[in-house]
N, C-alpha and C positions, 0 to 999 in steps of 0.2 A: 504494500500500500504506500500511500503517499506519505513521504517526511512530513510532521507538524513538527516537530521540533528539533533545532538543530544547535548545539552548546558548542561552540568554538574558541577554543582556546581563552574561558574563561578562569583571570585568575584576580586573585586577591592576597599579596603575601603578607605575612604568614598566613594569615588565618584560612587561604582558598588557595589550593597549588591548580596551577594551570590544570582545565579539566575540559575533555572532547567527546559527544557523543550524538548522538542522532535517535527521534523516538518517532515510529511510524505510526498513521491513524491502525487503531484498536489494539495497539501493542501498552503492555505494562512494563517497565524500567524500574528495577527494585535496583536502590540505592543504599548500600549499608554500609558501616563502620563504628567501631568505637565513639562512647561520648566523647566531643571534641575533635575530631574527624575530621570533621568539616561538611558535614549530611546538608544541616539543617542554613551553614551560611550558605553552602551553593544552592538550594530552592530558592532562599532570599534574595540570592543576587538573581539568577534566572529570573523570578517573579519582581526585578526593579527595587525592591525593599532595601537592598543592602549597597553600597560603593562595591564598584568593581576597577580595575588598574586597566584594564586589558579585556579583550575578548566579544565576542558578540553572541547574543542571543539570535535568532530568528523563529518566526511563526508561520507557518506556510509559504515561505520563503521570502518574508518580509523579515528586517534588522527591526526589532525592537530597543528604542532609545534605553541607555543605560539610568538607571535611579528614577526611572518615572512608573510606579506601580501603577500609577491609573494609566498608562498609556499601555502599560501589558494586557491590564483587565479590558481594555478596548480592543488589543489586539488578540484576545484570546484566550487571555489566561487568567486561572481561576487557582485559588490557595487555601487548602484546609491546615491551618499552625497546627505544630502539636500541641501549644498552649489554648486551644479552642477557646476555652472561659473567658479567657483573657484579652486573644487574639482574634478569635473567629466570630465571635458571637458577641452580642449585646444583650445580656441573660433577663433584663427586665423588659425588655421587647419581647413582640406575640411574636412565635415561628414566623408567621405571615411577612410580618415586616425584616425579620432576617433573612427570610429567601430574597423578599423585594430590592433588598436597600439596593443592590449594584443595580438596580433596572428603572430607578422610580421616574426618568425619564420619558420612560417607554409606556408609562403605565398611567399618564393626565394628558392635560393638557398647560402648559405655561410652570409656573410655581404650584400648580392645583395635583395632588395623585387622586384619579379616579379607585374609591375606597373597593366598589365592587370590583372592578380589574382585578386592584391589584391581589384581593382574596381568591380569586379564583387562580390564579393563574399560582400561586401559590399552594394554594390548596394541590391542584392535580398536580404540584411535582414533591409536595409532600407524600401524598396516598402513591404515588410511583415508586415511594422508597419505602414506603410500609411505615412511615413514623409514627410510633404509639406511644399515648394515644392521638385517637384521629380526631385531634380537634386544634385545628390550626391558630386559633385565636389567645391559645394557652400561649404563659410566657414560657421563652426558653429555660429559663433555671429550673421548672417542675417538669424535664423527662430527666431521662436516664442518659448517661455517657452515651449508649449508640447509639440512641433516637435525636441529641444534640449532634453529635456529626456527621448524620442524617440530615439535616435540617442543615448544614453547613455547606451539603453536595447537592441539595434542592439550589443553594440560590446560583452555583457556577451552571447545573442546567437551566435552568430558567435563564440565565443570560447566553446559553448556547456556546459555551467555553471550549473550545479545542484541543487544550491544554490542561490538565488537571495536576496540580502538585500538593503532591499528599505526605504531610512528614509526621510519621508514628500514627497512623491512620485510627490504629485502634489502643492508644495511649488512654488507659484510664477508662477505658470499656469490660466491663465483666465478659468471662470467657463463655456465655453463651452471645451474648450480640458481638461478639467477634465472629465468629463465621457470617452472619449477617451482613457483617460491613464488607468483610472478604467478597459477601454476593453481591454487594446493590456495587464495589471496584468492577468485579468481572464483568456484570450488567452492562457498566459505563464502557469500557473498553469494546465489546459487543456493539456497542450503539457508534463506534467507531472515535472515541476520546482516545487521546494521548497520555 
């Protein structure tokens, strides 16, 4: 299939050694190492979050500007932290509005978000990841580890992301919704993500 992502001599020293690889539509790229590694700076830098020295990203064969995270999330890419609580999510916010926030553009008109939009379109890519329970209006802080980054992988579909970078995917998930998370990854790959 076709390259979506292509890491070119991306480095950051110390903390990122020059790093080269290529991730095809529906293919998974397990990235591992030692804490401090350097795992979690190269997602950062790839997703614009972190300075980089050197190197380029690309997305479907376009350069993604270095240090500009909202310019990745435009061009494609989408980021579940391992810090979720922290990083991913807004825990006193309804699901609804944490799948929305990257799209609320997409979802009014002007300064205005049309409220029904934006719940349904939410809603069905909630119920497409099975997040329980099914009631989208509940804040994040009242589920469970897998149904929060569940509800983390709703808002990169809902913006039709290319790219998915997932660090510790199922960090602080009980070891029954971890095969869960494992299905709705493999799902996404299937559906032809990066």
């Amino acid at each position: 299939d076709e390259v979506v992502l292509r890491v070119d001599r991306v480095a950051r020293p110390p903390h990122l050694a020059e790093t080269s690889f290529e991730v095809r539509a529906g293919e998974i790229l397990g990235i591992g190492g030692l804490v401090g590694a350097g795992r979690t700076e190269l997602l950062r830098a790839i997703a614009g979050l972190d300075r980089v020295d050197r190197g380029q990203v690309l997305v479907g064969g376009r350069a993604l500007p270095r240090d500009r995270p909202d310019l990745a999330v435009a061009g494609g890419v989408g980021v579940a932290p391992e810090e979720r609580k922290s990083q991913g999510l807004w825990l006193d916010w309804s699901c609804v509005r944490n799948v929305t926030i990257a799209d609320l553009a997409k979802l009014g008109r002007g300064p205005f978000t049309d409220a029904d939009a934006e719940y349904r379109a939410a809603a069905q890519h909630l119920r497409s990841l099975a997040v329980r329970p099914d009631d989208p209006a509940r804040p994040a802080s009242a589920l469970s580890g897998g149904n929060q980054q569940k509800v983390v992988l709703a808002r990169w579909l809902l913006h039709a992301s290319r790219v998915l970078l997932l660090d510790e995917p199922t960090r602080g998930v009980d070891v029954g919704a971890r095969a869960d998370v494992y299905r709705v990854i493999a799902d996404l790959a299937a559906r032809g993500l990066a």
